[in-house]
DRENDREN-847951 format. One record per residue: residue in one letter; x, y, z of N, C-alpha, C in turn. Coordinates in steps of 0.05 Angstrom, whole numbers, padded with zeros to 5 digits, always signed. Layout:
! residues N
AXYZXYZXYZ ...
END
This chain:
! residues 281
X-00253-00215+00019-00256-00208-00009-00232-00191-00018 X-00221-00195-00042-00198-00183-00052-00203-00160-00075 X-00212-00137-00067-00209-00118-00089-00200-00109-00105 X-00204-00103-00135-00186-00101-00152-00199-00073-00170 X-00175-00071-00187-00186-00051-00204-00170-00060-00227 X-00188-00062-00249-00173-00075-00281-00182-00063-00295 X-00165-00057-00328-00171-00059-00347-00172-00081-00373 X-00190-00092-00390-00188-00111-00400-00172-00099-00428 X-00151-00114-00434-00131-00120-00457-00134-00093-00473 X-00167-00094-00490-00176-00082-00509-00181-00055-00500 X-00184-00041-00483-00191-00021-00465-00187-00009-00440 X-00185+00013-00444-00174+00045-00423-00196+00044-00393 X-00219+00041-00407-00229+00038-00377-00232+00027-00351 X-00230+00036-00331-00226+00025-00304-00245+00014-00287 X-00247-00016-00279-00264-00030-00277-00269-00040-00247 X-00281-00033-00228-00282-00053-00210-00289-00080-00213 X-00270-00098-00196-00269-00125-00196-00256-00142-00160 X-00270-00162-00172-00261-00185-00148-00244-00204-00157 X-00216-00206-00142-00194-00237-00139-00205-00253-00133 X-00196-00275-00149-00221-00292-00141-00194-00317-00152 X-00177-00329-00139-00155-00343-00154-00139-00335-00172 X-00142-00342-00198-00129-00333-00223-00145-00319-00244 X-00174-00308-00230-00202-00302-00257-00200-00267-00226 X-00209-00261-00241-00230-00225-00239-00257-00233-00245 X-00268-00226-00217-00304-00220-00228-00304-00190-00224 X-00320-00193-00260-00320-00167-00263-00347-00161-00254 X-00347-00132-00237-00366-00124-00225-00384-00091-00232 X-00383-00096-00260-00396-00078-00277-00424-00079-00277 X-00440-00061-00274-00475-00065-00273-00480-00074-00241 X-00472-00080-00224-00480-00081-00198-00474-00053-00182 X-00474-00032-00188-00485-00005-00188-00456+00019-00174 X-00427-00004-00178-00406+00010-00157-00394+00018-00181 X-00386+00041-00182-00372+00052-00209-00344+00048-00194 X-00336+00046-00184-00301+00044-00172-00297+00032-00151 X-00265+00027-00138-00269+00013-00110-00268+00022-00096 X-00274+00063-00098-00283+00076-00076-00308+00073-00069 X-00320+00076-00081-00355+00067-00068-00351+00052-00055 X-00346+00018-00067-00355-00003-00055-00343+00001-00024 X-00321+00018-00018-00305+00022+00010-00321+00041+00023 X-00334+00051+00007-00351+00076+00024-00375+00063+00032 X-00389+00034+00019-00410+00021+00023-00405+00005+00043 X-00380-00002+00051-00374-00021+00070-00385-00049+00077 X-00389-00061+00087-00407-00089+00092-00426-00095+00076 X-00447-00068+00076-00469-00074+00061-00463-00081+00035 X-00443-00061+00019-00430-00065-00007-00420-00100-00002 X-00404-00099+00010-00393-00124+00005-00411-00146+00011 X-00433-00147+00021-00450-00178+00016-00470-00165-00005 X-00475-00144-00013-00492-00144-00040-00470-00161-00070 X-00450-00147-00061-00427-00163-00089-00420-00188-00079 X-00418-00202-00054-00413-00229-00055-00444-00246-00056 X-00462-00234-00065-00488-00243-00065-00495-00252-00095 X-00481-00238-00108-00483-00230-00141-00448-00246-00164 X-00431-00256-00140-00412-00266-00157-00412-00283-00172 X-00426-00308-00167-00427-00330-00175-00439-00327-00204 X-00455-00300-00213-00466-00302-00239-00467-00278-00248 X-00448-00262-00239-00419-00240-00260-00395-00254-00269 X-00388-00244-00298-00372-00244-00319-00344-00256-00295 X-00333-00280-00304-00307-00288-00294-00284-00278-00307 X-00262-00270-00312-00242-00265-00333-00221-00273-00321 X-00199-00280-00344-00172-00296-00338-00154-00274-00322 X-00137-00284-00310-00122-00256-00304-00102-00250-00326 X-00110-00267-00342-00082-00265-00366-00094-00247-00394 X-00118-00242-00380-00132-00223-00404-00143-00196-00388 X-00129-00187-00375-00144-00157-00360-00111-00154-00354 X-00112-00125-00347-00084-00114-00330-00102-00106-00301 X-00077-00106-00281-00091-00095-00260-00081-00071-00251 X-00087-00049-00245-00091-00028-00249-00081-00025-00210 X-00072-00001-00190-00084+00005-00169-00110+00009-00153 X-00116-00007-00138-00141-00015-00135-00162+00004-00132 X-00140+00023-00117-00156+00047-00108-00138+00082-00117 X-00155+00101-00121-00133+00120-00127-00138+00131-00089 X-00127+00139-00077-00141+00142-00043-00138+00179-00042 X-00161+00187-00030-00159+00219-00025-00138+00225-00015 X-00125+00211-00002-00097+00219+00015-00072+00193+00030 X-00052+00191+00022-00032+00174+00033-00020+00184+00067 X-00024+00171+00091-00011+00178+00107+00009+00156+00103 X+00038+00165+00114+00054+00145+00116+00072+00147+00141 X+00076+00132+00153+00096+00129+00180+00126+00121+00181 X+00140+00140+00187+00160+00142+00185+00176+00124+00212 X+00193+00109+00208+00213+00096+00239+00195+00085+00246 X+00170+00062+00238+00160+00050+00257+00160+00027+00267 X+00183+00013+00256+00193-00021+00259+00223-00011+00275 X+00221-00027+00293+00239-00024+00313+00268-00026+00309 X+00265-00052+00293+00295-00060+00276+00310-00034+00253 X+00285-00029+00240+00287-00004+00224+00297+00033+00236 X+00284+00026+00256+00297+00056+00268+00328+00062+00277 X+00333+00024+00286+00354+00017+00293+00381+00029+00271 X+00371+00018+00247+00388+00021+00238+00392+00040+00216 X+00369+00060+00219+00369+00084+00208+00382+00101+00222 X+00400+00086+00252+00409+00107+00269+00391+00137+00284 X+00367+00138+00279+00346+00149+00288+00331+00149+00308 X+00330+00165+00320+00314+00156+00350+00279+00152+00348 X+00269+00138+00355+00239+00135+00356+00228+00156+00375 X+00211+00165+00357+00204+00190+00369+00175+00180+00393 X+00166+00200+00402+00148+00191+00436+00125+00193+00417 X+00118+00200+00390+00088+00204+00375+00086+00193+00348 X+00077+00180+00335+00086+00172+00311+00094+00191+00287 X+00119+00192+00272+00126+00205+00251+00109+00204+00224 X+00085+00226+00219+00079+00227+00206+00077+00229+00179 X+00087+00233+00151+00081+00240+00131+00065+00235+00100 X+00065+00252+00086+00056+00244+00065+00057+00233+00034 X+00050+00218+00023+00051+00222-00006+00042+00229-00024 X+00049+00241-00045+00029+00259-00059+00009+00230-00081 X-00017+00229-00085-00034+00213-00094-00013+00206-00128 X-00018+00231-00137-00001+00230-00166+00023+00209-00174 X+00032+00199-00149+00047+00175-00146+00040+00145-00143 X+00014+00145-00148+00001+00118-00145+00009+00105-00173 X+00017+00076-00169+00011+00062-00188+00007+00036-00186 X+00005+00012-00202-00004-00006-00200+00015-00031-00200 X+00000-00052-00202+00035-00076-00194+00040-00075-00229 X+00072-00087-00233+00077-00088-00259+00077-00059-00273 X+00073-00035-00259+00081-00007-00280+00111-00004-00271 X+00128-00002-00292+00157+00010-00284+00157+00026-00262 X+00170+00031-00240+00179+00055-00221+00203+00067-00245 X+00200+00085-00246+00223+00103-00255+00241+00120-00241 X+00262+00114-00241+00289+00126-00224+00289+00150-00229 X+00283+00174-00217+00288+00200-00239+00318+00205-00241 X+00325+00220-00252+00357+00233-00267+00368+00239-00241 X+00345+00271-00229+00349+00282-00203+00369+00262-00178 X+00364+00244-00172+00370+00230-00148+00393+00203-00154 X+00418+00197-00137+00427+00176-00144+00421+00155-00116 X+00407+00157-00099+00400+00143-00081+00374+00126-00076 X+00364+00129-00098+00327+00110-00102+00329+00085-00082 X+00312+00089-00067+00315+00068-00042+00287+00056-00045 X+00283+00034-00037+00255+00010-00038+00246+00014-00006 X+00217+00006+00002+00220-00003+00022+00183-00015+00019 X+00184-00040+00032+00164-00051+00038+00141-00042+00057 X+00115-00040+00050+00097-00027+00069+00070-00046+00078 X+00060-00050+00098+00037-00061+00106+00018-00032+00117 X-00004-00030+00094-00030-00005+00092-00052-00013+00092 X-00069+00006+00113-00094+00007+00118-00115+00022+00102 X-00130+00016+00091-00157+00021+00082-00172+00043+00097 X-00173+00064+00102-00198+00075+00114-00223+00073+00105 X-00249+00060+00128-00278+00050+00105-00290+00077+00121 X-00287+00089+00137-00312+00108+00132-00305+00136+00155 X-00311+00165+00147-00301+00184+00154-00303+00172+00188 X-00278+00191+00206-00278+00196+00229-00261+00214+00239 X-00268+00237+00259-00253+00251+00276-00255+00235+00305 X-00230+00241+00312-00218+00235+00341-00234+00209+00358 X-00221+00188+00337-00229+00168+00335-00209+00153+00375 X-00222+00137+00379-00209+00137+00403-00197+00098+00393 X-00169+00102+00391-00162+00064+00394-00186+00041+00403 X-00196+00048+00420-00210+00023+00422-00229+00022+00399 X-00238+00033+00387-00248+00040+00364-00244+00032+00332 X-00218+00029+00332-00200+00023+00311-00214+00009+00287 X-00223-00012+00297-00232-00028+00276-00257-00025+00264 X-00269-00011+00267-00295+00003+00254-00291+00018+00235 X-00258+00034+00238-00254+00052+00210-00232+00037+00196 X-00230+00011+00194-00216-00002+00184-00229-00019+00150 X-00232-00007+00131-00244-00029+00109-00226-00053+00109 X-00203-00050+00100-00190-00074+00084-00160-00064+00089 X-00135-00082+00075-00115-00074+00084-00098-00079+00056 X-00071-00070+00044-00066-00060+00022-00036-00068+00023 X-00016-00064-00002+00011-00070+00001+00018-00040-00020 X+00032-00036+00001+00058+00002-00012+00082-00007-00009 X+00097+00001-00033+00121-00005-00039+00133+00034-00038 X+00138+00050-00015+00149+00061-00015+00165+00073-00012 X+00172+00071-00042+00194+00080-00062+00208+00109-00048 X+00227+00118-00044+00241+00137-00032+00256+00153-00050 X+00274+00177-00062+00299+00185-00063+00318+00204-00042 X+00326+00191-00025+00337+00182-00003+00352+00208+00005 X+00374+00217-00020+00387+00241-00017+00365+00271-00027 X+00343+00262-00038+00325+00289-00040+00305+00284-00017 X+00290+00261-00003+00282+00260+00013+00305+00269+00044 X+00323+00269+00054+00339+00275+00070+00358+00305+00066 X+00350+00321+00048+00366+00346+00046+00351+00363+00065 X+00320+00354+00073+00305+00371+00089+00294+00361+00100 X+00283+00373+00127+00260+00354+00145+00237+00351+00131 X+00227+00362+00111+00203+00354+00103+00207+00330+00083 X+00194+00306+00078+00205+00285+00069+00184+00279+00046 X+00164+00297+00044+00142+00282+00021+00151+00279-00013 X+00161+00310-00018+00168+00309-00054+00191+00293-00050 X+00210+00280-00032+00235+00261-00040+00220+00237-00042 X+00190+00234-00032+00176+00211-00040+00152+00202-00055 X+00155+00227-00067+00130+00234-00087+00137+00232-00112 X+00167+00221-00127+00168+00226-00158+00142+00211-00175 X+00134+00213-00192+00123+00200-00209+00125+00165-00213 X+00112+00148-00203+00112+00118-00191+00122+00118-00175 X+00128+00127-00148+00140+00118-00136+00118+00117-00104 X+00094+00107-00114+00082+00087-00099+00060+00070-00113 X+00082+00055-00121+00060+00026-00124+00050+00011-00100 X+00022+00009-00110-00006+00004-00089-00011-00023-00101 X-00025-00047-00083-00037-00073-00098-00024-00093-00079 X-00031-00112-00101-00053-00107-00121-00079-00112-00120 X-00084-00118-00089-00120-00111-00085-00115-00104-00054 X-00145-00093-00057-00150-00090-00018-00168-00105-00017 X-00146-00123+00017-00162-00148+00020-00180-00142+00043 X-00205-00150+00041-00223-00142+00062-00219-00141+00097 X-00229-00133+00112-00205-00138+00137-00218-00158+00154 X-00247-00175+00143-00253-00200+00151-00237-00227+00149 X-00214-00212+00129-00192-00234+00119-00164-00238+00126 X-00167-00219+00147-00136-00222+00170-00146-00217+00199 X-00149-00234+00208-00154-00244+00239-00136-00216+00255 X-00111-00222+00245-00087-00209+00261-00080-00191+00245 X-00074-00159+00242-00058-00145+00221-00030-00144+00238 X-00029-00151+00257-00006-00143+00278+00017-00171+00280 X+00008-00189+00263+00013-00221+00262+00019-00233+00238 X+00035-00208+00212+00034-00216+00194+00067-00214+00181 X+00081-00239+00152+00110-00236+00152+00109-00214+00125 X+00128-00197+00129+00136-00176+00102+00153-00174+00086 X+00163-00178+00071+00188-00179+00064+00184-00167+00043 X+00213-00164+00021+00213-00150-00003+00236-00167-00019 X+00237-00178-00044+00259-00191-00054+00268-00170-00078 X+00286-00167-00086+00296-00155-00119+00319-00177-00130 X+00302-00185-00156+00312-00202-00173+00313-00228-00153 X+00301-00236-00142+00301-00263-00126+00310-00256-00091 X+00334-00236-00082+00347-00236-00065+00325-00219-00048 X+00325-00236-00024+00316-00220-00008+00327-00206+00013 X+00318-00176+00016+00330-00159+00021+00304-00149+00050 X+00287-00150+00049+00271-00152+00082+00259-00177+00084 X+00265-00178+00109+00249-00200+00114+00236-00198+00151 X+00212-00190+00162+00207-00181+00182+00170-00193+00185 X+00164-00185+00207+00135-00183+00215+00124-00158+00216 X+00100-00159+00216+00081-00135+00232+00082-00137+00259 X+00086-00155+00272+00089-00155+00300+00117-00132+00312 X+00135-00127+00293+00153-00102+00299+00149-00078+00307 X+00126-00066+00292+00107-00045+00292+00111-00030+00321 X+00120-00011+00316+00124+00008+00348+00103+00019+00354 X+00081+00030+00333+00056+00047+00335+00042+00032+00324 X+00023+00012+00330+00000-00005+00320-00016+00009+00304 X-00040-00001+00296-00053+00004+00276-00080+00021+00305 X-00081+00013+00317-00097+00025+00342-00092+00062+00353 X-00063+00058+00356-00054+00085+00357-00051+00093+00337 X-00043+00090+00320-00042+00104+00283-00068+00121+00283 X-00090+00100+00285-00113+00107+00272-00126+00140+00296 X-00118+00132+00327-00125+00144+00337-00103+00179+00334 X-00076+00170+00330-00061+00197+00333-00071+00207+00305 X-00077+00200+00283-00078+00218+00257-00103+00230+00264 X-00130+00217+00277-00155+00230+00262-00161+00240+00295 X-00143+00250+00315-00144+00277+00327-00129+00296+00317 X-00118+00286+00292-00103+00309+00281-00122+00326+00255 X-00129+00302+00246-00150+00310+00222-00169+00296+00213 X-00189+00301+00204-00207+00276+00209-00200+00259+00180 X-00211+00232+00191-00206+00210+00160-00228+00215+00157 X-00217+00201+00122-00245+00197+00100-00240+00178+00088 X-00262+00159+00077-00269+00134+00072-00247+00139+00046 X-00231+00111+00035-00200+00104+00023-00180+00115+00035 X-00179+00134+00051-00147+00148+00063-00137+00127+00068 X-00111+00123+00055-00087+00106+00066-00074+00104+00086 X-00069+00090+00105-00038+00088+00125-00028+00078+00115 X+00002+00080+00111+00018+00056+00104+00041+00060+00130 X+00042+00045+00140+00049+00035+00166+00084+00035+00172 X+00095+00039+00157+00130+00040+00161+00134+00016+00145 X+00167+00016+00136+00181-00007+00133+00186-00016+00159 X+00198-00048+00154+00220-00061+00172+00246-00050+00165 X+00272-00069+00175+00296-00065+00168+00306-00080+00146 X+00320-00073+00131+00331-00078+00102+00332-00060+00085 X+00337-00038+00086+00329-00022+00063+00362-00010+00050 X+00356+00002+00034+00395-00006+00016+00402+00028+00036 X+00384+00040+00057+00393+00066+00060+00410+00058+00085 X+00405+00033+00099+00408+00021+00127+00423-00001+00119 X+00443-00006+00095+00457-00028+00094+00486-00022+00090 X+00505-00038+00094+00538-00039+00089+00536-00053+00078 X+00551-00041+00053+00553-00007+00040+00516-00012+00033 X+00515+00014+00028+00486+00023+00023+00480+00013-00010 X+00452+00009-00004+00446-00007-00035+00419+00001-00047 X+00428+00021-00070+00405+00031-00084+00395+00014-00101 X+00367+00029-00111+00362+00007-00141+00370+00027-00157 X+00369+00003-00180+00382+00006-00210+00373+00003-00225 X+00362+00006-00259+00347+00008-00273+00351-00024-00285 X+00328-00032-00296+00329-00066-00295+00323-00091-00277 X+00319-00084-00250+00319-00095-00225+00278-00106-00223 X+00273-00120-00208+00246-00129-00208+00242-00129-00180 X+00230-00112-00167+00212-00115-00132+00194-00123-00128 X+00186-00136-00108+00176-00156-00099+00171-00156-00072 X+00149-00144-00060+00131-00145-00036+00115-00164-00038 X+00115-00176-00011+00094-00198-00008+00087-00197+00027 X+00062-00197+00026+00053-00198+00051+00040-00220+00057 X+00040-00230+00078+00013-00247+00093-00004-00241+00089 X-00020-00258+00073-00051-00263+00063-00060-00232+00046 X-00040-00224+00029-00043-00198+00022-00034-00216-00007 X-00014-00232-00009-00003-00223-00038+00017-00210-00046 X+00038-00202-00066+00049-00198-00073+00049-00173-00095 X+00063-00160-00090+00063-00131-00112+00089-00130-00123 X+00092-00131-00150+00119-00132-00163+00120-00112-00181 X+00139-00088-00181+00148-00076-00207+00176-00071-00211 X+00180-00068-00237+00200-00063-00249+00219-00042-00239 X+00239-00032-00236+00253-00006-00249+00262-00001-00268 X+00268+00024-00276+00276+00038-00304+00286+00061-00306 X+00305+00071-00314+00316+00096-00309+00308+00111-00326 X+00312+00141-00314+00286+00165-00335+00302+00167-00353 
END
């Protein structure tokens, strides 16, 4: 099942809904005010709403916007974790996974401008494959993994490269205002056999600029899940977003930022595609 969150044309409010092709079932009056519940309801949620689709409201996608599916209590994100990518970040892979964060306030949805701020002349892209957390856990042990797994997500994050690298702490160089578009649904995780078996790439303006697997992944989704929540416990939406691959304009000759006008383009295996704009502040 592909989760969504829309607003229709005429209206501000935020709707849970199901992908369903090219229509949204809207899932208003079946008792989930957002698509945090339904993640906090887990299974049960999801066969009460696939029990009830066939005779909820269908809508075009050409008449709703889609919104970020989820706003999530907290972004973890992994730093160097595609092998090719560490390579050529010139960076050594560290013996534990590189943790950090993004601030929520940075969420946005497919199709909202990223905005370049003034601050930074290095705005760097990078493609992400993200996990869903469906339900709290401390010191969760890998074999375990898939129990606190809801669904799985596409992050486009967005970097400023020279404010993110003036210090070891890396979150406000990746926290400006859009500069993580989320989407544009979370797809259930009955709907990828393999998360470790999937292709990623990122195009701008047509050219593609990554092109890699999840099979790269230096720290799986097994150890992820197990090194963060002996660190702190998860709670049902917390994000992982899992590292880029290699391509990114910070790791290219000559190095290649974005530019205001430019269109990105993440697409994952059996995930879909997340596209926004840039625009300069």
């Amino acid at each position: 099942m592909k989760l969504v969150t829309f607003s229709k044309k005429d209206s501000t409010a935020r709707t849970p809904g199901v992908l369903v092709g090219e229509e949204v079932v809207d899932l208003t009056g079946m008792g989930f005010p957002d698509v945090l519940s339904i993640v906090e309801g887990g299974d049960r949620a999801l066969a009460e709403i696939s029990a009830k689709l066939d005779k909820a409201p269908h809508l075009s996608l050409a008449a709703v916007k889609l919104l970020a599916p989820i706003r999530p209590p907290r972004i973890f994100c992994i730093g160097l974790n595609y092998a090719r990518h560490a390579a050529e970040s010139k960076m050594a892979v560290q013996k534990v996974p590189t943790v950090f964060m993004k601030l929520t306030s940075s969420v946005v949805g497919p199709g909202v401008p990223v905005v370049l701020p003034k601050i930074s002349s290095q705005p760097d892209y990078e493609a992400e494959f993200a996990v869903v957390v469906g339900k709290p856990g401390y010191q969760i042990s890998a074999s375990e993994w898939k129990k606190y797994v809801f669904g799985y997500t596409i992050v486009n994050d967005v970097s400023a490269r020279d404010i993110q690298l003036a210090t070891s702490q890396w979150t406000l160089g990746k926290s400006f205002p859009t500069f993580t578009p989320l989407g544009p649904s979370i797809v259930s995780a009955d709907e990828v056999a393999d998360p470790h078996a999937l292709a990623i790439s990122l195009t701008i303006d047509g050219e593609t600029l990554q092109s890699s697997n999840t099979s790269d992944l230096i720290f799986k989704l097994p150890e992820l899940i197990e090194h963060i929540s002996h660190l702190t416990p998860l709670e049902a939406g917390d994000v992982i977003s899992t590292g880029t691959p290699e391509g990114v304009g910070l790791g290219r000759t000559p190095q290649r930022w974005l530019k205001p006008n430019e269109e990105m383009v993440v697409t994952i295996e059996k995930l879909g595609s997340l596209r926004n704009p840039t625009v300069g502040e």
